[in-house]
N, C-alpha and C positions, 0 to 999 in steps of 0.2 A: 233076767229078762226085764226089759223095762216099758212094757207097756202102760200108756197114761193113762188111757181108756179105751173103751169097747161100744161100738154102736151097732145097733141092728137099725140097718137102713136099708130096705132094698132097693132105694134107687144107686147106693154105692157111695158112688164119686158122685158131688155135684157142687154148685156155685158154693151153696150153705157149708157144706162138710169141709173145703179146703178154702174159705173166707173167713166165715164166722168164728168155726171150731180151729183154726189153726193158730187164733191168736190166743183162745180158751186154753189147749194141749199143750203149745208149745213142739209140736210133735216135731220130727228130723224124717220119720216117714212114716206114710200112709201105704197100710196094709190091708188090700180088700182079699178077702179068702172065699173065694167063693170055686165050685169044682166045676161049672156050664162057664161060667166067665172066662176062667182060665184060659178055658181053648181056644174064645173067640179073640182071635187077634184082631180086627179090625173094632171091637167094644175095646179092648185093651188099649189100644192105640188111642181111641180118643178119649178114652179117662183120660190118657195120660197129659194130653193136654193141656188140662185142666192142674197139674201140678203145677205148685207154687215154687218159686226159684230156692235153690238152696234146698228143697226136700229130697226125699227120695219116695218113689213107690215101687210096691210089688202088688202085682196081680195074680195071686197063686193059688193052688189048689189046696187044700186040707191037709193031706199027706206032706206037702212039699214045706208048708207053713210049722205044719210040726216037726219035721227034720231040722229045720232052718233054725228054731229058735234050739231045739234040743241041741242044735251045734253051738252055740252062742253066734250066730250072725249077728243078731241086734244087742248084742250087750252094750251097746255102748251106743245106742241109738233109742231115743224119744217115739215109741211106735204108736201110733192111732190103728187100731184095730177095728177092719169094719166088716161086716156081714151082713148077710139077707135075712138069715135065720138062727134062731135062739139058739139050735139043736147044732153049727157048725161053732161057735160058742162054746157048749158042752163038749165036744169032741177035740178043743186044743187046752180047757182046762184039763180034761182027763188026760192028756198028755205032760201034763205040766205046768203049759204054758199057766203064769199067774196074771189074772185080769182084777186091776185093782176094783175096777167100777162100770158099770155095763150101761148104756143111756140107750132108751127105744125111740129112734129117731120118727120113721117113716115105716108101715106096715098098713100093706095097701088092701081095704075094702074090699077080697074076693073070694071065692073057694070055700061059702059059709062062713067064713072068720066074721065074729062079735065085735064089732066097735066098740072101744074102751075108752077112747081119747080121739081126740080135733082127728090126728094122723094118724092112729095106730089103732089097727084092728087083726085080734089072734084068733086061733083055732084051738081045740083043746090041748094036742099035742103041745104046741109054743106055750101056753101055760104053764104047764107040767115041765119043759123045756128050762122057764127063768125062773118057777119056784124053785126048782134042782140047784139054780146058778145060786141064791140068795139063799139057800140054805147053807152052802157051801161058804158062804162069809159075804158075797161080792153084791156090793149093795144096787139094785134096778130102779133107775127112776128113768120117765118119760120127760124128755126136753126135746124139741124140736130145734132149736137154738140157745147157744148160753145162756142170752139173756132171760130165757123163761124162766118161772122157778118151777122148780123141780117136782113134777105128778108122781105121787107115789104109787108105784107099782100096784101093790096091794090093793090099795086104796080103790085104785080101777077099778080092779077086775072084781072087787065085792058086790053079788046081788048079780052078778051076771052069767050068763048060761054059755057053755061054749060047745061047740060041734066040733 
């Protein structure tokens, strides 16, 4: 499996994620895994848009994503892995998939989630969620963009309370 990296982004697809990050990854395709997305074919459609020439993407569900990789579809393919949530994350490592490094792009201000950082604010679950991931070996840091340097996860979420 050759995934470069892992973002929790819930805006997905966007200018940032297949401009900035694509020269960052190097990626061959962008993989958004989300299970509500999936089925929206007219969101699908115009992520796709937004792909950069030469890539590929797939917009798939959980289950489909972990079939796919279990088949070796991407063996030989540069994958950016993107998600909304920590916990869809957990659920394709626990299948296998290996995620070398998880970056919290965008996690949006609502549903009582704690603001951690500039863009990213979690709930207790998502905590507990990338503590799980980073125990596991896969190191979590907050970048919004490369160029940032890199918020450490931890580091965040020290001295704060989360619902």
């Amino acid at each position: 499996m050759t995934v470069v990296l892992g973002r929790i982004d819930q805006r997905l697809i966007h200018g940032i994620v297949v401009n900035q990050w694509a020269a960052e990854t190097q990626a061959k395709r962008y993989m958004v895994v989300d299970d509500e997305v999936s089925q929206n074919e007219d969101l699908k459609a115009s992520m796709r848009l937004s792909k950069p020439t030469g890539t590929g993407m797939s917009i798939i569900n959980t289950e489909k994503a972990i079939h796919n990789f279990q088949n070796g579809n991407y063996d030989a393919q540069r994958v950016f892995l993107i998600a909304k949530e920590p916990s869809t994350m957990l659920k394709l490592m626990d299948a296998g998939v290996e995620i070398p490094k998880l970056d919290i792009g965008i996690v949006f201000a609502e549903d009582g989630r704690t603001l951690i950082s500039k863009f990213v604010s979690l709930n207790a679950q998502e905590v507990a969620d990338l503590k799980t991931i980073e125990q596991r070996g896969v190191p979590v840091d907050i970048k919004y963009v490369p160029t940032d340097i890199p918020e450490s996860f931890d580091k965040a979420i020290t001295g704060k309370t989360f619902n």
